[in-house]
N, C-alpha and C positions, 0 to 999 in steps of 0.2 A: 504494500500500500504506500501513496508517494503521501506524506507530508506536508502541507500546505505552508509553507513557508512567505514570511513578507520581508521590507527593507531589505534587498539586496541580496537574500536569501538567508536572511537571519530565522530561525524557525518563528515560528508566530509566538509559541509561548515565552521566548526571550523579547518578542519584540513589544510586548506588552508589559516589558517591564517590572516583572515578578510578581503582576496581578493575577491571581489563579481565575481560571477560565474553563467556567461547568459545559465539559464535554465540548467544546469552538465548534458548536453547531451551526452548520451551513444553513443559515434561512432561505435563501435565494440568490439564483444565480442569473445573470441575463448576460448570456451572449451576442455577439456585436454579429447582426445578422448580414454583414458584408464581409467580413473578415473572423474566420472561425479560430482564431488565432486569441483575439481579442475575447474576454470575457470583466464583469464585474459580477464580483460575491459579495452578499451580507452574509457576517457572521453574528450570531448572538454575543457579547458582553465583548466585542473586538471593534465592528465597523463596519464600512464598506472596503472592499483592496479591487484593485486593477492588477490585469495580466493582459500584456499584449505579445507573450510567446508561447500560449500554450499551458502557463502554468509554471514555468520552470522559474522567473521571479514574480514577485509579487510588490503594489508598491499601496501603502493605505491612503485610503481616498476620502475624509472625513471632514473638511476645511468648512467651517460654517454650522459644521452642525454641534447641537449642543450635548452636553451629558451633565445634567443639574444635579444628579446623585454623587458626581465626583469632585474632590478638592477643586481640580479647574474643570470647570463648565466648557470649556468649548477644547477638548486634549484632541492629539491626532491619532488616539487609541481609545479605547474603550466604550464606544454608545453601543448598545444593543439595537440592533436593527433587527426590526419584528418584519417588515415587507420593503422589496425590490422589486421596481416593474419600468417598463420599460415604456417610453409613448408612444403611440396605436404607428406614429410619422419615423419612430426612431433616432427622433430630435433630440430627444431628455429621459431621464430617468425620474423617477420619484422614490421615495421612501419615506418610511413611517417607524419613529422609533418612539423611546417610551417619551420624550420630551417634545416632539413637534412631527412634523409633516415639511419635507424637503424636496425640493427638486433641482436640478441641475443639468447645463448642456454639457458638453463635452468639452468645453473649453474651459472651464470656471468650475469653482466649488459648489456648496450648497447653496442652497438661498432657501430661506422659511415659507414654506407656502400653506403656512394657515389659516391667512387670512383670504387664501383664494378658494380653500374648504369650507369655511364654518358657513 
């Protein structure tokens, strides 16, 4: 079984910085339906991470979003990401974690789109 490793191929559970991580359950995955090369995963109590080889590095993809449960509210580690989906155009991404509703193009980080839901 290969490891999901991020930062450069640091293993994930180093790259979160000695916060223990029940089970780095894969919530969601969306593949970049041009290039099957390209993927983005949510893991629970990690993020979102980017792969654009396959898998072999991984880089965290979290800038914008928050995590209010943690000393710092906005880290580039540790939100739980409950849903990853993709737009119907394949323009942006969304996600839904325990602190807000985010979305994102592919150039830029998150941005809060909750106030585009409520």
């Amino acid at each position: 079984m290969t490891k999901l490793r991020a930062c450069g191929g640091v293993p994930l559970a180093d790259a979160v910085k000695g916060r223990e991580i029940a089970g780095a359950i894969i919530s969601a995955s969306v593949p970049d339906p041009s290039y099957n090369m390209k993927m983005d995963v949510a893991i629970c109590a990690a993020g979102v991470f980017y792969t654009e080889d396959g898998g072999r590095s991984w880089q965290p993809r979290n800038c914008g979003t928050r995590a209010d449960f943690l000393p710092d509210r906005h880290p580039e580690l540790g939100q739980c990401v409950h849903k990853l989906l993709p737009a119907a155009d394949g323009t942006r991404l969304y996600q839904q974690n325990h602190c807000d509703a985010h979305w994102k193009d592919f150039s830029r980080g998150w941005r809060d789109s909750a106030h585009m839901i409520r």
